[in-house]
N, C-alpha and C positions, 0 to 999 in steps of 0.2 A: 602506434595503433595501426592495424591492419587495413586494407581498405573496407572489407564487407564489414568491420568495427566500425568504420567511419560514417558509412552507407547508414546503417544503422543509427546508430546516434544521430547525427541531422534527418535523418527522416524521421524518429523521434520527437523531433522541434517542430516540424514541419506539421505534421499530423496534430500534435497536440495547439499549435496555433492557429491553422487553416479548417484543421476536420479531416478526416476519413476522406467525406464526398470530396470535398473541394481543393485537395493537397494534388497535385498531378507526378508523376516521374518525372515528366521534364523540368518542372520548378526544383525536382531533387535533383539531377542530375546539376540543373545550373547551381545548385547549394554546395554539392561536394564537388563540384567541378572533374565528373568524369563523366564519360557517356554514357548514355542510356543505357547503351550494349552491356556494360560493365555492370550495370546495376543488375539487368534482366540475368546476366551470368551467375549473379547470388542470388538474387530471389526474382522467379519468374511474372509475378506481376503484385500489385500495390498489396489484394488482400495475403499474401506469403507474407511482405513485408511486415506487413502490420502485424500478425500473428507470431511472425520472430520477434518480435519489439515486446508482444505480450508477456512469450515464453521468456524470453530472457529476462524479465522486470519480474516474474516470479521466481527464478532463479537467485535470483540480488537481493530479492528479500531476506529468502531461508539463508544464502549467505551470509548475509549484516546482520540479521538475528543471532546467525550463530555464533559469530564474534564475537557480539556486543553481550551475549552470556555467559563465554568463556573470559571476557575481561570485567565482568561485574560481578560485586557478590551480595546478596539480598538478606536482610534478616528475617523476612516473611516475604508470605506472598502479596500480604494489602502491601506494602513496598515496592513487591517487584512489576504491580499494576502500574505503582504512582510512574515507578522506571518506565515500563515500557510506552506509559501513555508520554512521554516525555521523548521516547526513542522514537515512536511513529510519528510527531512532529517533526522533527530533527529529521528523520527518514523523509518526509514529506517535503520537507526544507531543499534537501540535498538533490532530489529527483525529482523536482518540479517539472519538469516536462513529461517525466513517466505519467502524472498523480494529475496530472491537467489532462493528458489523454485520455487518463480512466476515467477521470468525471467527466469528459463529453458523451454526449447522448449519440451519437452516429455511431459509438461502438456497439450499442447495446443496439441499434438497428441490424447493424449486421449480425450479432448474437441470434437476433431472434432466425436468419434464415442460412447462417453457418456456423454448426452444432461445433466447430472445431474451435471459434471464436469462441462463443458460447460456453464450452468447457475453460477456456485459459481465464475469461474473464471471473468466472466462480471458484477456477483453482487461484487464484490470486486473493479472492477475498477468502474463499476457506484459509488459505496460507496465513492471511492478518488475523483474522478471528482466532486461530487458534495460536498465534502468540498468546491473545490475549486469556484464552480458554487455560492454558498451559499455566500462568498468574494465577486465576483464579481460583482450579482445582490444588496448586501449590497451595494458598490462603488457605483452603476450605479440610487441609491435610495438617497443617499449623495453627489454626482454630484463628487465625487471623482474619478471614474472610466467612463471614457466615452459609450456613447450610442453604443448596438451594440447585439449579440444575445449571452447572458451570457453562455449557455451551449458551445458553440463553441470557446468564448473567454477563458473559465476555460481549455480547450481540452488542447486550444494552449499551454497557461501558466502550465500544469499538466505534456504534451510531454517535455518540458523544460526539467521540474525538476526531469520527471523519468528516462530520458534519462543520467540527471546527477548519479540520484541513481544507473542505469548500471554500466557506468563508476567506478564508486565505487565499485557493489557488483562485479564485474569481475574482481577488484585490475589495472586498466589500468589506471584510472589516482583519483588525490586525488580532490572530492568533493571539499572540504572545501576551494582547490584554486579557484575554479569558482565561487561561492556560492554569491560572491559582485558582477560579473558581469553578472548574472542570474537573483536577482533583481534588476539590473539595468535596466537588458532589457523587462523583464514584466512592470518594471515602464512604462517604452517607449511604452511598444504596448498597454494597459490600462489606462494611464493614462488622464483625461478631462483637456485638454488644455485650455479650457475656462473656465475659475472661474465662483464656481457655485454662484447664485445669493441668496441673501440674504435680506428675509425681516426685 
């Protein structure tokens, strides 16, 4: 791993355990154990940093999605919901430190007063939603997912599941118990009751 790879990744931890406000360069510096200098040399000061953390955690997404579709194969779209609501756990699981940064509230302060924050934080969640969007209009082309306005419907199904990812990355209660009655209930509110027709 390279150093500004390394830089990266623990300040990753850092931010997402401490906060935004409260993480300083020199607590990073004393984490990766190189100098200040070194750090400012990649990224000129905390908010860059942070902003590369963001960029590159949307990056990882579309790549892990894109894998994990070229190595799966779905018989419908209500399926490939069930999948993907099973993938963005798992994804949540793996990158706990990314998915604990996104849920602290300090990034969304700085959102509100650096439009460039602001944009990474929205392309990250457009990036999830439209996995899920991607599912649903596949169902609703397969007659497996009923008719209805797919970006709206993925919203609903994505709130589900990140709200479970909370729960989780906050330590309040365990994922993994709810997880059968989570697609249960996306079953229930996508699901096309009427069998699709068949020539």
């Amino acid at each position: 791993m390279s150093k500004k790879a390394e830089i990266l990744l623990t300040a990753t931890h850092l931010l997402a355990v401490k906060g935004y406000k409260d993480a300083s360069m020199a607590e990073l510096a004393k984490s990766t154990g190189v100098a200040q200098g070194t750090i400012f040399y990649h990224y000129k000061n905390k908010e860059e940093l942070f902003l590369a953390i963001l960029k590159a955690f949307q990056e990882d997404i579309v790549e892990e999605f894109s894998r994990y579709r070229r190595e799966h194969h779905f018989a419908s779209g209500l399926e490939m919901v069930e999948a993907v609501i099973g993938f963005y756990l798992q994804m949540a699981s793996q990158m706990e430190d990314r998915f604990m940064l996104l849920h602290r509230h300090d990034a969304y302060e700085l959102a509100r007063v650096n439009p460039t924050c602001h944009h990474y934080l929205e392309a990250i969640y457009n990036c999830l939603i439209d996995i899920f969007e991607r599912a649903v209009a596949t169902g609703q082309q397969d007659g497996s997912i009923r008719k209805g306005p797919a970006r709206r419907m993925a919203m609903i199904v994505f709130t589900m599941v990140d709200g479970l990812v909370r729960f989780h990355t906050h330590n309040l209660y365990d994922a993994g118990v709810l997880y059968d009655d989570v697609v249960q209930s996306c079953r229930t509110i996508l699901q096309n009751h009427v069998s699709p027709t068949r020539s």
